[in-house]
C-alpha positions, 0 to 999 in steps of 0.5 A: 209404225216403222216410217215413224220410228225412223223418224224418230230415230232421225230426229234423235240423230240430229239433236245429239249432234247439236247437243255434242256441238254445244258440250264441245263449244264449252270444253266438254268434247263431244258425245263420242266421249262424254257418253261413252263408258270409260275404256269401253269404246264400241260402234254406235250408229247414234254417233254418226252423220245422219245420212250415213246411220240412218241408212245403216240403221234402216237396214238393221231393223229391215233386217231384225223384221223380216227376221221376225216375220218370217220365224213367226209366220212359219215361213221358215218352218216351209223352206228347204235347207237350201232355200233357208240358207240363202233366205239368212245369207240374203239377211246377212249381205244386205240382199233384202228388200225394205219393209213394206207391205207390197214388199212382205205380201211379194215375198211370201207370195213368191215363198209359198209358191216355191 
């Protein structure tokens, strides 16, 4: 699921990037503007090259699963204080693996070990 979701993501990337350079050609500027709500300009990794927002993006729901995995698993409920304070620094300084099922059954070996 997660592999096509990146896919799909990747894909998305691409055809609003031909899309943008079809809107510029014709004097409408590019998604960066006309997508944009007026005077509420933010970041969106949509709107960048593909290698650079898949990566981000990659990391980002990385993030937001293991984040999830392990509140509903309880793993989180088992740790110390210490060790949950750097389970959530690792999250938040891209100290993770990605998601996978080696990477998940590895983790929570190593967890429940400790």
């Amino acid at each position: 699921m997660r592999k096509s979701t990146l896919l799909q993501i990747d894909t998305l990337i691409r055809q609003l990037a031909e899309i943008s350079a079809m809107t510029e050609s014709i004097g409408g500027k590019t998604a960066r503007d006309w997508a944009m709500k007026q005077d509420f300009r933010c970041g969106c990794w949509l709107m960048d090259k593909t290698e650079t927002a898949m990566k981000a993006i990659t990391r980002n729901l990385d993030r937001e699963i293991w984040r999830d995995l392990m509140q509903r698993s309880g793993m989180l409920s088992l740790m110390d204080a210490q060790a949950r304070d750097t389970w959530y620094r690792s999250l938040e300084y891209d100290n993770f693996p990605e998601i996978s099922e080696a990477n998940i059954l590895s983790t929570f070996e190593q967890l429940h070990q400790n």
